[in-house]
N, C-alpha and C positions, 0 to 999 in steps of 0.2 A: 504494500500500500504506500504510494509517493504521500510524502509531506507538502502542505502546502506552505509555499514561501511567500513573506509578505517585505511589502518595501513600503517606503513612503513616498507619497509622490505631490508637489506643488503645483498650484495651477493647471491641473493636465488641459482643460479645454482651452488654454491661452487666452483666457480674456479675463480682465479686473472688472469686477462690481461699479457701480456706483460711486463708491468709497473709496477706489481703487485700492481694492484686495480681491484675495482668491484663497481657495477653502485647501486646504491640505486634508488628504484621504489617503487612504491604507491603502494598497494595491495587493491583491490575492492572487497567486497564480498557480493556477493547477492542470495540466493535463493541459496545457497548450491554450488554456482559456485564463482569462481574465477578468476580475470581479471586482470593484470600488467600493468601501465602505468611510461616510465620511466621519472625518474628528468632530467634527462643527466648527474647528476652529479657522479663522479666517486672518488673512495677515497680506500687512503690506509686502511686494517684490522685497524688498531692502531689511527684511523681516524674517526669510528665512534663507539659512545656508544650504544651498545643492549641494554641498560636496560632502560638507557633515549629516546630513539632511536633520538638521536643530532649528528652534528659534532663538534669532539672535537681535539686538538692537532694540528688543522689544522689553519695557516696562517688568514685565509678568514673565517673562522668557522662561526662567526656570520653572516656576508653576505651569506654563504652558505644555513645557517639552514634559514635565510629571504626568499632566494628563493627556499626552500625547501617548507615549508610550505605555501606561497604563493602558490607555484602550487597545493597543494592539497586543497587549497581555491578555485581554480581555478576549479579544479574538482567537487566544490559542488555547485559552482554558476551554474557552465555548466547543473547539474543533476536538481536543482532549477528551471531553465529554462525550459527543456522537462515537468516538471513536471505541472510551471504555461501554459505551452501549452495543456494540457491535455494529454501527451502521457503516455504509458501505459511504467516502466520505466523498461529497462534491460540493461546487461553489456552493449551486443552488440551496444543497440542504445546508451549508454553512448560513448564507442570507438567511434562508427561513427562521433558523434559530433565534439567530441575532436580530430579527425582526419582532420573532415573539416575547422576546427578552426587553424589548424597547416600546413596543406597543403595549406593555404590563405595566411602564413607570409611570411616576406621576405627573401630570397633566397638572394638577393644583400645584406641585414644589418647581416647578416651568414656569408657569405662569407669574407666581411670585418673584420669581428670581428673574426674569425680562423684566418684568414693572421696577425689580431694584436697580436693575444693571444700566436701566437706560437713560434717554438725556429729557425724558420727560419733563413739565414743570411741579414741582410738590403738587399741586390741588388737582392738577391731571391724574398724578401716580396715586392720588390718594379714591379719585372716580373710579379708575381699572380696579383697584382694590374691592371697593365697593360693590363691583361685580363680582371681585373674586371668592366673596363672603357669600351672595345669593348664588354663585354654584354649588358651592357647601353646603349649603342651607339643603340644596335641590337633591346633592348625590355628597356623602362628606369624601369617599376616595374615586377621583377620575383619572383614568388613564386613558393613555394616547388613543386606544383601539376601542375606547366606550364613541368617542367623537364622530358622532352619523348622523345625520340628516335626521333620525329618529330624534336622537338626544340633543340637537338643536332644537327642535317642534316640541318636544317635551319640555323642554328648558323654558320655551316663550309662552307655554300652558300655565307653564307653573307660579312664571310672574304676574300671567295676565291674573290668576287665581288670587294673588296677593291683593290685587286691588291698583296695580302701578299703571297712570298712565301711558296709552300707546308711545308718544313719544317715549318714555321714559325707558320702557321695555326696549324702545331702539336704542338708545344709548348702550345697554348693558349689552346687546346682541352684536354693535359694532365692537366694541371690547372684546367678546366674545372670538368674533371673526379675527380681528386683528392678529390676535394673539396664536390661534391658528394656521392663520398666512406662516406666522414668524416660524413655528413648530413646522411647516414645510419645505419653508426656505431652509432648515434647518435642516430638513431631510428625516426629522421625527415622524411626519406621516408622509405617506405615499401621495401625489398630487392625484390620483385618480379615486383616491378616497376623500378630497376633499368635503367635508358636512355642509356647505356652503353653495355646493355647487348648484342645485335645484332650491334654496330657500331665500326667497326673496325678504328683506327686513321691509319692515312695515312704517309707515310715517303716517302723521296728518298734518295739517298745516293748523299753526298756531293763531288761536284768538289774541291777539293782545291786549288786554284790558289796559285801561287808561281814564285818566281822569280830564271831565272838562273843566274849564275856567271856572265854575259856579262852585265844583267840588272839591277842588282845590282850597278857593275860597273859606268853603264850608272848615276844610283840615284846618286854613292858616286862622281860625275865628276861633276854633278849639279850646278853648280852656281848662283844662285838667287839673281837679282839684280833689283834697282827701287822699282814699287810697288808690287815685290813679296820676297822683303826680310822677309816680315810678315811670311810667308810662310816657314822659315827656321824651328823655332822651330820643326815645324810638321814636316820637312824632318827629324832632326835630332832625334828625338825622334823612331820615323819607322826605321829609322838604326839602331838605339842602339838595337831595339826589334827584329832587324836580326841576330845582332848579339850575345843579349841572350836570345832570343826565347820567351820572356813574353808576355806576354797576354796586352791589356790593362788596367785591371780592376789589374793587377800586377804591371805593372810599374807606374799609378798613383795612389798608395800607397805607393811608396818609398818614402823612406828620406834617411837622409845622416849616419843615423844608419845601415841602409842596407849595407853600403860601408865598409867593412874590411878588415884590414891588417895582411894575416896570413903571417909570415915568410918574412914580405918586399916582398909580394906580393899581387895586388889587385884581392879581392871576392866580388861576389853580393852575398847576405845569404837573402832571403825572404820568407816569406810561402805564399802559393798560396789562394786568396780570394774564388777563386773557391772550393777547395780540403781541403783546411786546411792542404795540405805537404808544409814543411820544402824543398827548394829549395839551393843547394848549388853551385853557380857558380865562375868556375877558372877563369875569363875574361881575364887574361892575356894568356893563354892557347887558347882562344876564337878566330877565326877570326884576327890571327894575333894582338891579344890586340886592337883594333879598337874601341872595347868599352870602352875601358880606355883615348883613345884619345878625345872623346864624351864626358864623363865625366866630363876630367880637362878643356875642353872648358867653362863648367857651373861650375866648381867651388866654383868661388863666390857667386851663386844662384843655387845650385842645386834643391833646394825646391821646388823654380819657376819653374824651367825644368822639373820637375816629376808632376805637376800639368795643366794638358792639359785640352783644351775645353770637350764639350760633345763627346763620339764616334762618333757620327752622322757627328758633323762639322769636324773634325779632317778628317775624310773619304772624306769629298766633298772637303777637301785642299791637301787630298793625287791623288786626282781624277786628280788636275789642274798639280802637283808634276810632275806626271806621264807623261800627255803628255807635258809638257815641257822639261824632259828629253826624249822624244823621244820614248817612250815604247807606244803599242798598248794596254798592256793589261790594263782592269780597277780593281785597287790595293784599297784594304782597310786594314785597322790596323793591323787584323789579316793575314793578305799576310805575315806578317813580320816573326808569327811564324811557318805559313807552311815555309818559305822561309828556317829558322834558322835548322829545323827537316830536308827539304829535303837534303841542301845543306851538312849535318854532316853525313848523312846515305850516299850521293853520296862521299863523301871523306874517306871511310872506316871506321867509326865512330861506332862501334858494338850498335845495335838496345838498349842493355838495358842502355846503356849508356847513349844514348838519349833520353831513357825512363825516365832517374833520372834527364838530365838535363832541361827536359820541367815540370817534376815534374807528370806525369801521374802515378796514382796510379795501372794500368797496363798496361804487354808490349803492348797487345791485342792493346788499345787506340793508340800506337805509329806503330803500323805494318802496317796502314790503309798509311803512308806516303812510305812505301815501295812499294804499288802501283801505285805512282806518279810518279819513278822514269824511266819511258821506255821512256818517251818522250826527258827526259836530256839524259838518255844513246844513245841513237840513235843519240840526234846532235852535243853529241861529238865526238860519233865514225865514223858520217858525217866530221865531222872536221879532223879527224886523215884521214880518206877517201880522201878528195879534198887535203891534205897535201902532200899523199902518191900522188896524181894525179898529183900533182907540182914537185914533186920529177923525177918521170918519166918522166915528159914533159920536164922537164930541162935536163935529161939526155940524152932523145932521140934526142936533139936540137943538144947538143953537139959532138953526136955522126956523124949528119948530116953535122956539121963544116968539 
């Protein structure tokens, strides 16, 4: 019975990634054939020695070449095996093994360790997480070869069971895919088992709620007294973010470096946690300066004022906010910056202007609030309407005199 001998081989298809690297794989050769099995590891040309065949120049070099060679120990124990079973040994049944061996690991200890390894931002790494808690929830051990188009369909049963909005369930199913892709680029699963291939993620298109002039109004008339003075910070906070359209995950990253003074006048200047743009806001220009009123209220602690509860709570104190001002509709954080988009496009405010001041990196993103506006135009042209009816009524009385 011939042994099979294995080598290391770089780059065999000559071409660099993206990133420009190329993946270093085992080469098997038995009986005049040829079999590939990859390390996963990838490395730049200048990265690995052809003559040693090592990593060299690279950070991790020694841990690398550990788990380099580890795995082609791995490969000979595996082949050792078939062989103490009496099997008769070839490429094929080597892959088979080694496939069933890797289709058994975990899909959850993968999955965590891409979300750690990568160049993701914190609040990002912490959503994929968030996913990777409702698969546990769904299956607590998955491995590679559970991953089927069933166990996707199963997956978006389970969430929709919870109760989680359609969107919300696409968020976790893109996570889901993503992280899949990687697990194939990796060579973890076979591309023609892809779970993705036949399952289409689901979306709908977002209401945005928003407040008109009057209900604004209503919030800025608010007065909170007793045991719902607590409750101020969060009013005052939701105004501010009407007034400059930020996000939450924006305004609780400010400090008081955000606050400048160009020309003896005040600027908010932040970049978006989202985007990574550079946001430049005139606030004095803004809403009447309203937001500069907000501001020198916090002052002396503005640090404190930029650092809010979790989204979650801050929304179920915008919930109580709301109907105590007397408004019907149910308002959360981000009400504040549809509110700030719709109200500047309904005041004549040119689209790409408002595209620069919410910081979207296109108009495309900000055109979707031009759609909101029929329902404002309509009650105010209702209003100029019963006005124009007052008018008449009053004249026609007169005339009656």
């Amino acid at each position: 019975m011939n042994k099979i001998i294995y080598s290391l081989v770089y780059n065999r298809k000559k071409c660099l990634n993206k990133r420009g690297m190329a993946l270093v794989q085992v080469e098997a050769y038995l009986d005049r054939k040829k079999k590939y099995f990859s390390t996963k590891v990838y490395l730049k040309p200048e990265q690995w020695d052809a003559k040693k065949l090592v990593v060299k120049n690279h950070p991790n070099a020694d841990a690398l070449n550990r788990l380099i060679y580890e795995f082609v120990a791995a490969i000979e124990k595996k082949e050792l095996e078939l062989w103490q079973q009496g099997k008769r040994i070839s490429l094929e049944l080597l892959k088979d093994a080694l496939a069933t061996k890797e289709n058994n690991s975990s899909f959850i200890s993968f999955f965590k360790q891409e979300v750690s390894n990568s160049s993701l931002k914190d609040s990002t790494k912490r959503n994929h997480l968030s996913t990777l808690l409702l698969l546990q929830e769904f299956k607590r051990d998955i491995v590679f070869s559970d991953l089927t188009f069933e166990f996707v369909s199963s997956f978006e049963y389970f969430l929709q069971q919870k109760g989680y909005h359609t969107n919300t369930i696409a968020k976790h199913m893109k996570h889901l895919k993503r992280h899949i892709n990687i697990a194939i680029n990796k060579e973890y699963i076979e591309i023609q088992k892809y779970a993705f291939r036949k399952y289409k993620i689901k979306t709908v298109e977002n209401k945005h709620t928003h407040l008109v002039p009057e209900e604004l109004e209503q919030l800025e008339r608010l007065s909170l007294t007793d045991k719902h003075m607590k409750l101020q910070k969060s009013l005052d906070a939701f105004l501010f973010c009407c007034y400059a359209g930020m996000r939450y995950s924006d305004f609780t990253n400010l400090s008081k470096k955000n606050i400048v003074d160009i020309n003896q006048e005040t600027w908010l200047i932040y970049k978006s946690v989202k985007t990574g743009t550079e946001v430049r806001l005139p606030l004095y220009l803004l809403f009447a300066g309203k937001g500069i009123v907000i501001l020198n209220k916090y002052r002396n602690n503005l640090e404190n004022f930029f650092r809010l509860r979790d989204n979650s709570n801050i929304n179920k104190d915008l919930i109580i906010i709301a109907k105590l001002a007397g408004l019907s509709k149910k308002i959360s954080f981000h009400t504040a910056r549809h509110t700030n988009a719709t109200l500047l496009i309904y005041n004549g405010v040119n689209i790409t202007t408002v595209q620069k001041l919410l910081g979207h990196k296109s108009v495309k993103t900000t055109q979707v609030y031009t759609n909101i506006m029929d329902m404002t135009i309509v009650h105010d042209l209702e209003k100029i309407k019963q006005a124009a009816l007052g008018i008449k009524k009053k004249t026609d009385n007169s005339f009656n005199k």
